[in-house]
C-alpha positions in Angstrom: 14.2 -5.9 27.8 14.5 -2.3 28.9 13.3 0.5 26.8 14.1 4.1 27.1 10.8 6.5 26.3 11.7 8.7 23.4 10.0 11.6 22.6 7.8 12.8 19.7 11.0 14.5 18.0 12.8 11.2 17.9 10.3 9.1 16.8 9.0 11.5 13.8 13.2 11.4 12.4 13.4 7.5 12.9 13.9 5.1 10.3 11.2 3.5 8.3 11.2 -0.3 8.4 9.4 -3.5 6.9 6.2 -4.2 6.6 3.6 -5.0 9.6 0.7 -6.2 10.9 -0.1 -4.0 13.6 -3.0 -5.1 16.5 -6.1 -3.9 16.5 -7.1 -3.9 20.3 -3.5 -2.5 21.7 -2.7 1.3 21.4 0.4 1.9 19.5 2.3 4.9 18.0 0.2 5.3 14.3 0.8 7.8 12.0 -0.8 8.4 8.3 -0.2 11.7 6.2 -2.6 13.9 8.5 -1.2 13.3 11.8 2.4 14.2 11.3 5.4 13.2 11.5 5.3 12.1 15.5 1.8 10.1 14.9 -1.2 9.8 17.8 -1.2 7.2 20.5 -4.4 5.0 19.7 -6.2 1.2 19.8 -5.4 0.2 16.1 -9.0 -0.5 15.3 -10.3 3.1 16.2 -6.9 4.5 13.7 -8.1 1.4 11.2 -12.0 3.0 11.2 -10.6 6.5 10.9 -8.8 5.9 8.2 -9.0 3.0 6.4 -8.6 4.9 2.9 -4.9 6.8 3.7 -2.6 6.0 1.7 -0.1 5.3 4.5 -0.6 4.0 7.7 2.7 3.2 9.7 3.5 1.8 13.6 5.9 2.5 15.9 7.7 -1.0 16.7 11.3 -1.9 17.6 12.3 2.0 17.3 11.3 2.0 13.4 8.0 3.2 11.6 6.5 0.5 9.8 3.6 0.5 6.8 1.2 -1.1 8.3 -0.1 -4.0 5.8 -2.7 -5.5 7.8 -4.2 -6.6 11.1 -4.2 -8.6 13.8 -6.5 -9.0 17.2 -3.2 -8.6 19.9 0.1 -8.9 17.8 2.4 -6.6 16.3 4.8 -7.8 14.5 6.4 -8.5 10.7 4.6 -9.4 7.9 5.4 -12.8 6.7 7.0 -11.3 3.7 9.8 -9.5 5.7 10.2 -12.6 8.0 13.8 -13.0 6.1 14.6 -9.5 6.6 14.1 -9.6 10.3 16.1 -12.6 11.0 18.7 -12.0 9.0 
């Protein structure tokens, strides 16, 4: 699959999506309510330290923020719950 690099513009006005579990030892796209809209670039488990009490924390996956609903070591992907959502 061939994905285009958007910039920080683009990804702060995209859609939000279903839940996630995002990884915890691959940087990814985060953002909470103190980074802004466009988020930081960052291993999961340093943004999960950081801020483990926000409210919100989404990832950047498929070209759609997601709340991020827990972790895994490596995988980002949907939480089980939105499994029917996703294949749909």
């Amino acid at each position: 699959m061939t994905r285009t690099l958007i910039g920080p513009y683009v990804w702060a006005q995209a859609a939000t999506g279903c839940d996630y579990i995002a990884p915890l030892y691959k940087e990814r796209w985060f953002r909470c309510k103190d980074d802004g809209p466009s988020g930081v670039w960052v291993l999961g488990a340093v943004l999960g330290c950081m801020f483990r009490d926000a409210e919100r924390v989404e990832v950047f996956d498929e070209d759609e923020w997601h709340p991020v609903v827990g972790w895994d070591p490596d995988d980002c992907r949907p939480a089980e719950d939105c499994f029917q959502e996703v294949g749909a």
